[in-house]
C-alpha positions as a Markdown table, in Angstrom:
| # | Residue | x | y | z |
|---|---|---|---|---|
| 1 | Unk | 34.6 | 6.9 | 13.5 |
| 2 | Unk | 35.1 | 6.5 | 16.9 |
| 3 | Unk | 33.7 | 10.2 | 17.7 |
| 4 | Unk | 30.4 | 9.3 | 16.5 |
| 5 | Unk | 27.5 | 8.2 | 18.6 |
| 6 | Unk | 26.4 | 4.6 | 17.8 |
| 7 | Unk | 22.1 | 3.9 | 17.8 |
| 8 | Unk | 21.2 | 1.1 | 19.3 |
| 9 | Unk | 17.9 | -0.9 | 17.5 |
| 10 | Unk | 16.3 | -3.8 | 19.7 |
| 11 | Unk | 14.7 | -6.4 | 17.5 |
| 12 | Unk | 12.0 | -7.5 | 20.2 |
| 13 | Unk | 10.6 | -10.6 | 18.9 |
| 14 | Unk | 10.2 | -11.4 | 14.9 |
| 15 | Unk | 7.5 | -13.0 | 12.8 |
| 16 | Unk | 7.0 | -16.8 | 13.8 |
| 17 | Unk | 9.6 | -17.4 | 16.1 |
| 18 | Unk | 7.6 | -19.8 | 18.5 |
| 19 | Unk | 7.0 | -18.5 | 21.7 |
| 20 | Unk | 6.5 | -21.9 | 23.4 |
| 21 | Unk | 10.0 | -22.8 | 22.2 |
| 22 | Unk | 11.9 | -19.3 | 22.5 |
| 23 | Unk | 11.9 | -16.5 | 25.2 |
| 24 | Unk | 10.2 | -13.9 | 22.5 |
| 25 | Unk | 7.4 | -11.4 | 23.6 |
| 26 | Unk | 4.2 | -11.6 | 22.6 |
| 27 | Unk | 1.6 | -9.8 | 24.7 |
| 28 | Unk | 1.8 | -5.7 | 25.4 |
| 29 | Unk | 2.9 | -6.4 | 28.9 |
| 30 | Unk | 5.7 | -9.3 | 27.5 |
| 31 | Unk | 6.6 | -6.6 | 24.8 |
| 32 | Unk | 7.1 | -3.6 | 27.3 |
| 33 | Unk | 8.6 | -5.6 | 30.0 |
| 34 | Unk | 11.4 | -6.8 | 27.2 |
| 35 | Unk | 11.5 | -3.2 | 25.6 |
| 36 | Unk | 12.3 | -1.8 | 29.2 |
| 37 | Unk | 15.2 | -4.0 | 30.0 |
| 38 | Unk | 16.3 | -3.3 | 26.5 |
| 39 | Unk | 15.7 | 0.7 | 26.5 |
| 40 | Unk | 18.0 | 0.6 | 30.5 |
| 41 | Unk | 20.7 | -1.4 | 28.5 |
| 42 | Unk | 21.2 | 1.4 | 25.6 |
| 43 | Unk | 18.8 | 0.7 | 23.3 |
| 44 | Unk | 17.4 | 3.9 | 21.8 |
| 45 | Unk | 15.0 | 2.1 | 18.9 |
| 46 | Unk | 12.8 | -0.6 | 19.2 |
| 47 | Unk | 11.8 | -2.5 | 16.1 |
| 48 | Unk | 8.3 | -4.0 | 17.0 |
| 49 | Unk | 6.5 | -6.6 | 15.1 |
| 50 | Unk | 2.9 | -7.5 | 16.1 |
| 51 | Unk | 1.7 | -11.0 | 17.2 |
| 52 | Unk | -1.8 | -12.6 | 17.6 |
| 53 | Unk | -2.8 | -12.5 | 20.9 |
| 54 | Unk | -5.4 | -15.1 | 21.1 |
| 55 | Unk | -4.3 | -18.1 | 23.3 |
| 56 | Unk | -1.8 | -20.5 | 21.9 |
| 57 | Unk | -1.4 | -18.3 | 18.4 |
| 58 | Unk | 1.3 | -15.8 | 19.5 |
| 59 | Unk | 3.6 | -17.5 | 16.8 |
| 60 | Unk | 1.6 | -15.7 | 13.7 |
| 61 | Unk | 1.5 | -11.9 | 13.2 |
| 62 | Unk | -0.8 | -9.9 | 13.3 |
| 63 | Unk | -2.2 | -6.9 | 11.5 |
| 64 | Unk | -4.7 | -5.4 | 13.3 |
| 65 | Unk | -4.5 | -1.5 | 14.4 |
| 66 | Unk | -6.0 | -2.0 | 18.2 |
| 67 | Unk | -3.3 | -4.8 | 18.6 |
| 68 | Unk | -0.6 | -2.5 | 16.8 |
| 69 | Unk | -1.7 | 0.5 | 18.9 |
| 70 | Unk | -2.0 | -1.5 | 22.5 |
| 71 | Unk | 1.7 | -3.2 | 21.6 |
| 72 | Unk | 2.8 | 0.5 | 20.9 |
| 73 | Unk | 1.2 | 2.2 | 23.8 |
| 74 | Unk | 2.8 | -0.1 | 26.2 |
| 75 | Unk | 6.4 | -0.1 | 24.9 |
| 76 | Unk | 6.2 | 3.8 | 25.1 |
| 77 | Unk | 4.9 | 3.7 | 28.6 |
| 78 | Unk | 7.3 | 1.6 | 29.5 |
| 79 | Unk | 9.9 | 3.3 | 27.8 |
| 80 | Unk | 9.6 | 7.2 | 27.9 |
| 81 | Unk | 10.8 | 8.9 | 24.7 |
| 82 | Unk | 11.7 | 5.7 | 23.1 |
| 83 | Unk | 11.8 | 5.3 | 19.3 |
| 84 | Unk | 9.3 | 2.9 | 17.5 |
| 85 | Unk | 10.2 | 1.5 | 14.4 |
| 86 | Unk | 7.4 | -1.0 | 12.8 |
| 87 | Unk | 7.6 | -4.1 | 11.0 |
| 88 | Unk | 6.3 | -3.8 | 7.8 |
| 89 | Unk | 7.0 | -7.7 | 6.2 |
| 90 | Unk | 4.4 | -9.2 | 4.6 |
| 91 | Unk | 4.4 | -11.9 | 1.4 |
| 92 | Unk | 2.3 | -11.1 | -1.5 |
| 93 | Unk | 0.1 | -8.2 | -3.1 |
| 94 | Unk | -2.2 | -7.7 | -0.2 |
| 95 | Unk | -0.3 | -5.1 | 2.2 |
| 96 | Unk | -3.7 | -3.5 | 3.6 |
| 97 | Unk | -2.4 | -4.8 | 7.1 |
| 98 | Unk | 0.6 | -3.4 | 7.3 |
| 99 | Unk | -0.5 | 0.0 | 5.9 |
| 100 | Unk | -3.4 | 0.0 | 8.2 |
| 101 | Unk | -1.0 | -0.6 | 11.2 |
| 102 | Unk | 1.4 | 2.0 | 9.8 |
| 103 | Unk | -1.9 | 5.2 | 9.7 |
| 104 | Unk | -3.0 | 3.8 | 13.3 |
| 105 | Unk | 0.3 | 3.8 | 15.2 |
| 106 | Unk | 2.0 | 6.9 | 13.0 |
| 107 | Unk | 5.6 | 5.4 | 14.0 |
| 108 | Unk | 8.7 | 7.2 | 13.1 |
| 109 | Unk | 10.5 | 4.9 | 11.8 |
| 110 | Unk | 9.2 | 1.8 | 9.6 |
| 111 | Unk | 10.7 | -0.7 | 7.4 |
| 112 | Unk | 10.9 | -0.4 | 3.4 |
| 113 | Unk | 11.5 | -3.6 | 2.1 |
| 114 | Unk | 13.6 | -2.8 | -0.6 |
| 115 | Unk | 13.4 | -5.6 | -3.2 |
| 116 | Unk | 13.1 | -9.4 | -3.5 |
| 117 | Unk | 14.5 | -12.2 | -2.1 |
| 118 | Unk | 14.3 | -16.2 | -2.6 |
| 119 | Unk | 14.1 | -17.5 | 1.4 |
| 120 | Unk | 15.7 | -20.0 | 1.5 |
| 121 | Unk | 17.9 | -22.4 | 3.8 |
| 122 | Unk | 18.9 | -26.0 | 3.5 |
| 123 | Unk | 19.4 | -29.1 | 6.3 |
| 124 | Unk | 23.1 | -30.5 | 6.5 |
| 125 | Unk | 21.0 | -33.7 | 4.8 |
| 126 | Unk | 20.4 | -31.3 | 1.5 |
| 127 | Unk | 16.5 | -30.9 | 2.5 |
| 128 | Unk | 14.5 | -27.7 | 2.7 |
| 129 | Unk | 14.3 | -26.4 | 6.2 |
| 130 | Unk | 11.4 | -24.6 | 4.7 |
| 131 | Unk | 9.2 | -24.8 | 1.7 |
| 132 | Unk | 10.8 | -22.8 | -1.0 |
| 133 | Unk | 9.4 | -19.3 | -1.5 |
| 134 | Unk | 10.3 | -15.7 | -2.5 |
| 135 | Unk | 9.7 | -12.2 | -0.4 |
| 136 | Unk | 8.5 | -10.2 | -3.1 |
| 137 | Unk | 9.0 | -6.5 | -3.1 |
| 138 | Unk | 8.7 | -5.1 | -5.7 |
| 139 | Unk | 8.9 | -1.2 | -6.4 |
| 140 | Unk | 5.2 | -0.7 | -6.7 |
| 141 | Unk | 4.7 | -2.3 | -3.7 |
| 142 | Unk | 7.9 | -0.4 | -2.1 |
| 143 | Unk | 6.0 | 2.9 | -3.3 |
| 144 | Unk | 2.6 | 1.9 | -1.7 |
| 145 | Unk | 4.6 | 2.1 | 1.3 |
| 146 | Unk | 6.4 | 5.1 | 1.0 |
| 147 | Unk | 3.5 | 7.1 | -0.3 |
| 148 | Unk | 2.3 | 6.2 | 3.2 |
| 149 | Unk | 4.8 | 7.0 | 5.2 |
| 150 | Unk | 4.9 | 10.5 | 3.8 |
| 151 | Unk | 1.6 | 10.6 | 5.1 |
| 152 | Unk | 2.4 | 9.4 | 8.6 |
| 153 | Unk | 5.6 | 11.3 | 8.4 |
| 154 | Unk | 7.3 | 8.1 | 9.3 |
| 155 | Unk | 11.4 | 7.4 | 8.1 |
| 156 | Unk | 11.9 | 4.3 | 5.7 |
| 157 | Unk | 14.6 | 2.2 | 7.0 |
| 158 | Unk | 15.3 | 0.4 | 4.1 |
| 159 | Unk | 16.2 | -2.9 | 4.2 |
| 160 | Unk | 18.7 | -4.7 | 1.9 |
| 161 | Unk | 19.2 | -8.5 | 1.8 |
| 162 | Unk | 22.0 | -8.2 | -0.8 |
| 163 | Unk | 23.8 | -5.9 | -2.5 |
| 164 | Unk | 21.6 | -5.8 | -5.8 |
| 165 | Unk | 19.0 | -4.3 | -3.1 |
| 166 | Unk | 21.5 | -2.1 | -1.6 |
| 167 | Unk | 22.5 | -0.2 | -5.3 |
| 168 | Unk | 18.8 | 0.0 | -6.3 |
| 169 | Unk | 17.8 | 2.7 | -3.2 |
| 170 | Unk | 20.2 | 5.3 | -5.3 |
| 171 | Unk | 17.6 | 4.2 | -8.2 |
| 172 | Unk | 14.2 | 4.4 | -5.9 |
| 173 | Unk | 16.0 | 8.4 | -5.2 |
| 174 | Unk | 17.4 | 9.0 | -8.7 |
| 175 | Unk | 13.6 | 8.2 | -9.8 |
| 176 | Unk | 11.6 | 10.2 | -7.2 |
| 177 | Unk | 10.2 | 7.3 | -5.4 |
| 178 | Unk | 11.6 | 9.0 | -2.0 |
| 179 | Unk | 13.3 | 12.0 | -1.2 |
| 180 | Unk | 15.7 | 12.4 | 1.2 |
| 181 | Unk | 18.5 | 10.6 | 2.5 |
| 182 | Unk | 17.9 | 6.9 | 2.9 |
| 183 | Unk | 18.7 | 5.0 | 6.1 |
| 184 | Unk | 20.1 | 1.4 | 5.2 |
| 185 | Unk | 20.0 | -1.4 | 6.8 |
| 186 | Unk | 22.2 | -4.3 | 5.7 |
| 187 | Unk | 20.5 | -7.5 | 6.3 |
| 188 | Unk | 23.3 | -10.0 | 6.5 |
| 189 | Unk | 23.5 | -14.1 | 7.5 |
| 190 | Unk | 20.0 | -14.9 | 5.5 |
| 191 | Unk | 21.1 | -18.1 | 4.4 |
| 192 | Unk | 20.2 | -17.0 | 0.4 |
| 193 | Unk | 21.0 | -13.5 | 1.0 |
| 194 | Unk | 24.5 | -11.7 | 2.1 |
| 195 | Unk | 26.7 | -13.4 | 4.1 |
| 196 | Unk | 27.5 | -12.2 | 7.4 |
| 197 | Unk | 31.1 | -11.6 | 6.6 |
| 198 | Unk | 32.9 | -8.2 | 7.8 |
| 199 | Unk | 35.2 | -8.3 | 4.9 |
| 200 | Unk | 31.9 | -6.8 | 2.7 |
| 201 | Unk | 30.9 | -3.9 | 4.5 |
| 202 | Unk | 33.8 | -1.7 | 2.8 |
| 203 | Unk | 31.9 | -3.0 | -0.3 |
| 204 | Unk | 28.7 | -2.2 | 1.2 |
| 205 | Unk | 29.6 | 1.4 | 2.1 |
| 206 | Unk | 30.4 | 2.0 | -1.5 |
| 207 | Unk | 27.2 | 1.5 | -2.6 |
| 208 | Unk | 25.7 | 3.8 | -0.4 |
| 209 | Unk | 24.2 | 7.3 | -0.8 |
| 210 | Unk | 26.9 | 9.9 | 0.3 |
| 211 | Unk | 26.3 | 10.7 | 3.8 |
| 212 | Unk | 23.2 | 8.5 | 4.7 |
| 213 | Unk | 22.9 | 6.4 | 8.1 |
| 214 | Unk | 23.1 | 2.2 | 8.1 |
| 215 | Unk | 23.4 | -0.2 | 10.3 |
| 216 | Unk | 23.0 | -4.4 | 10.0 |
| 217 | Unk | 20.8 | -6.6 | 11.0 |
| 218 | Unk | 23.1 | -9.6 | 11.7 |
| 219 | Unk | 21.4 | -13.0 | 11.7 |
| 220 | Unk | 23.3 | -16.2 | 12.9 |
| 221 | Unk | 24.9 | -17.6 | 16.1 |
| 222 | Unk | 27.7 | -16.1 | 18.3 |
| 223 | Unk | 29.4 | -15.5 | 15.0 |
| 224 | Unk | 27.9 | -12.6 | 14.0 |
| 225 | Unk | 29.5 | -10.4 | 17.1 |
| 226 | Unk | 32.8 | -10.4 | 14.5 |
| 227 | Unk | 30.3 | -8.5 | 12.0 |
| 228 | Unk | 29.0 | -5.9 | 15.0 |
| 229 | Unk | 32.3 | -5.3 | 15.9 |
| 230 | Unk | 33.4 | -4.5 | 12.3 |
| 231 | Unk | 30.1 | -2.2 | 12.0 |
| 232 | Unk | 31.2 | -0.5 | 15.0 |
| 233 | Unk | 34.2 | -0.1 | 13.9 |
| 234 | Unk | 33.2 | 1.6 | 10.3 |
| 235 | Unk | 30.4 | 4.0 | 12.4 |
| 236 | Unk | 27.8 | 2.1 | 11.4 |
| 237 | Unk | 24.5 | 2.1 | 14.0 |
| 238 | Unk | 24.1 | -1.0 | 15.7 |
| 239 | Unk | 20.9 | -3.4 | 16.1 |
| 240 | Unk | 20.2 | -7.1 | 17.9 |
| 241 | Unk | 17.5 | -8.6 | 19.6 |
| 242 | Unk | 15.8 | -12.0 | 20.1 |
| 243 | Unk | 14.6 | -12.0 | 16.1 |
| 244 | Unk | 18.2 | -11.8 | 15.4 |
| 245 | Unk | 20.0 | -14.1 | 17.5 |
| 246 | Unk | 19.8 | -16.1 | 20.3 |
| 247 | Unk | 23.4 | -16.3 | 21.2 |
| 248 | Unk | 25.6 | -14.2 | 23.3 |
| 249 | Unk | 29.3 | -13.4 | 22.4 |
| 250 | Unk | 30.6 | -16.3 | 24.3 |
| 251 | Unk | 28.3 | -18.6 | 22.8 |
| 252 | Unk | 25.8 | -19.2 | 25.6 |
| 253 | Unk | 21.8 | -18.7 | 24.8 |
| 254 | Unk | 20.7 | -15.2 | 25.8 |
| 255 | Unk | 17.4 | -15.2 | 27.7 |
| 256 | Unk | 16.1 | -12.2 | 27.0 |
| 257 | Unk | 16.4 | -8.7 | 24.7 |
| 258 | Unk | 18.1 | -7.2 | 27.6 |
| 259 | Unk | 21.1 | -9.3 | 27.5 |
| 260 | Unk | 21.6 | -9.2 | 23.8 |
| 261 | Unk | 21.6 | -5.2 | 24.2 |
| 262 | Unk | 24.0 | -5.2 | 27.1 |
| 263 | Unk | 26.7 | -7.1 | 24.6 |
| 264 | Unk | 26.2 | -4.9 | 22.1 |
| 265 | Unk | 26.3 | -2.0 | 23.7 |
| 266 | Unk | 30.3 | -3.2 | 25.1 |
| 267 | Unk | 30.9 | -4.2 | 21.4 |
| 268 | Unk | 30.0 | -1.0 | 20.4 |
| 269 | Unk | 32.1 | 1.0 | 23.7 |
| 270 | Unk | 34.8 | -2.1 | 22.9 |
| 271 | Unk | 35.1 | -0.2 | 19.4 |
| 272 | Unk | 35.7 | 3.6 | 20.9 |
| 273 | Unk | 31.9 | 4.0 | 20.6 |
| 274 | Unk | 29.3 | 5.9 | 23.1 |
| 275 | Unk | 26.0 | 5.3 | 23.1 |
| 276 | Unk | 23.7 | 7.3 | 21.3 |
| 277 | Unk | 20.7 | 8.6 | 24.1 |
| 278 | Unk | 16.8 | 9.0 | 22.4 |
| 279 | Unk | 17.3 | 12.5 | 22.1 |
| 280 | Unk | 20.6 | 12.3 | 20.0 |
| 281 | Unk | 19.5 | 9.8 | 17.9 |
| 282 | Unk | 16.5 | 11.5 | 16.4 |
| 283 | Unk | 19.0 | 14.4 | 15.7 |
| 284 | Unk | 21.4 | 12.3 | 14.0 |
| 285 | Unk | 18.9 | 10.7 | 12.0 |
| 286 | Unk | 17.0 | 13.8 | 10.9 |
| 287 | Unk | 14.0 | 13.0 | 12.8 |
| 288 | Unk | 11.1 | 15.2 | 13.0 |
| 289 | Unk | 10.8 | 14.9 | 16.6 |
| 290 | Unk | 14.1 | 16.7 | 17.0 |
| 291 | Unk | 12.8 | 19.8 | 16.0 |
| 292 | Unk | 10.0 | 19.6 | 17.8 |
């Protein structure tokens, strides 16, 4: 795999990761500032999630189009033929948010959430580091989605946080729900989804549509390099950033997106890799862009 061009995703910030305790972006000035450094160190895709920007709320998200579309706007600015991929995340029945965010921005790329997961994690003492709860997605909220992003001619990425999730995109093809070839993304290290152990990915890539894109999402400390080397390795596309990880190869805290893309860019060169350029990335992934 070592002749194919590796993507490069920057994860820019995350849900409610607290900005007063962790260098995350917030504001459309933080976000294209971070996207920039990113974009110079390789990164072809940014995935962008939306924060309130009212003072002293920039830990909760935010669903409003003229937020989504000022956040947008700047990263491009900043970062001239970039690749936006949305967020789309959000508990319960009531999606109108995200799908309002997904018609005002039109991004090319968006996230599918493609089925459920208990989030949980535990404290060494046995207690809940959070209160229990599930991220429901089920497949007719999955196909509220997708009818949607036919209409902003967006790509699902579809994200899989185990490997019941990973065999049931064949199904959402088999039955219609999209057509095409589905991008994957493995989401691995969630505490109560797949580990973040590079002995699965063979396993992975045998559940996989024949000839479709993935990547990971590797979630954890310095100990999820092992797992971006092995994705490197296998030609899978590549993606960190400060909703990831917070930790460099060697273990030291990373202080900004920039960093985090720098390392996984060597990983990825490390591995007989190049770096896959805007341009070359929307060609590899079938974007419509490509074309023209």
């Amino acid at each position: 795999m070592s002749g194919t061009k590796a993507i490069i995703t920057c994860a820019l910030t995350g849900v409610l990761t607290n900005p007063k305790q962790y260098p995350v972006p917030v504001t459309p000035e933080q976000m294209a500032r971070e996207a920039r450094a990113a974009f110079d160190a390789g990164a072809a895709i940014m995935h962008v999630h939306f924060r309130q920007q009212a003072p002293d709320m920039g830990h909760l998200p935010s669903w409003e189009p003229a937020v989504a579309i000022e956040i947008m706007d700047a990263i491009k600015d900043s970062c001239p033929g970039v690749i936006l991929n949305q967020s789309t995340g959000q508990r319960g029945p009531n999606i109108s948010g995200p799908l309002a965010c997904l018609r005002a921005v039109r991004p090319e790329i968006a996230a599918a959430n493609a089925g459920s997961l208990n989030y949980l994690k535990i404290r060494a003492d046995g207690s809940w580091a959070w209160p229990p709860g599930i991220f429901d997605n089920a497949p007719d909220k999955l196909k509220q989605f997708l009818d949607v992003m036919v209409e902003t001619e967006t790509q699902p990425e579809f994200e899989c946080f185990d490997t019941g999730i990973v065999r049931s995109v064949d199904m959402f093809v088999r039955n219609g729900m999209y057509r095409g070839t589905p991008k994957y993304n493995f989401v691995m290290g969630v505490a109560s989804g797949m580990p973040g152990d590079p002995e699965l990915l063979p396993l992975l890539l045998k559940l996989i549509r024949p000839g479709s894109p993935w990547q990971i999402t590797a979630i954890g400390r310095d100990e999820i390099w092992h797992l971006h080397r092995r994705s490197a390795e296998l030609g899978g596309h590549l993606r960190t950033g400060l909703e990831d990880t917070f930790y460099l190869p060697n273990g030291s805290k990373a202080r900004s997106n920039g960093e985090l893309i720098a390392a996984i860019a060597e990983t990825a060169r490390s591995a007989g890799r190049s770096i896959a350029s805007p341009i070359e990335a929307r060609a590899i992934m079938g974007l419509k862009a490509a074309s023209g």
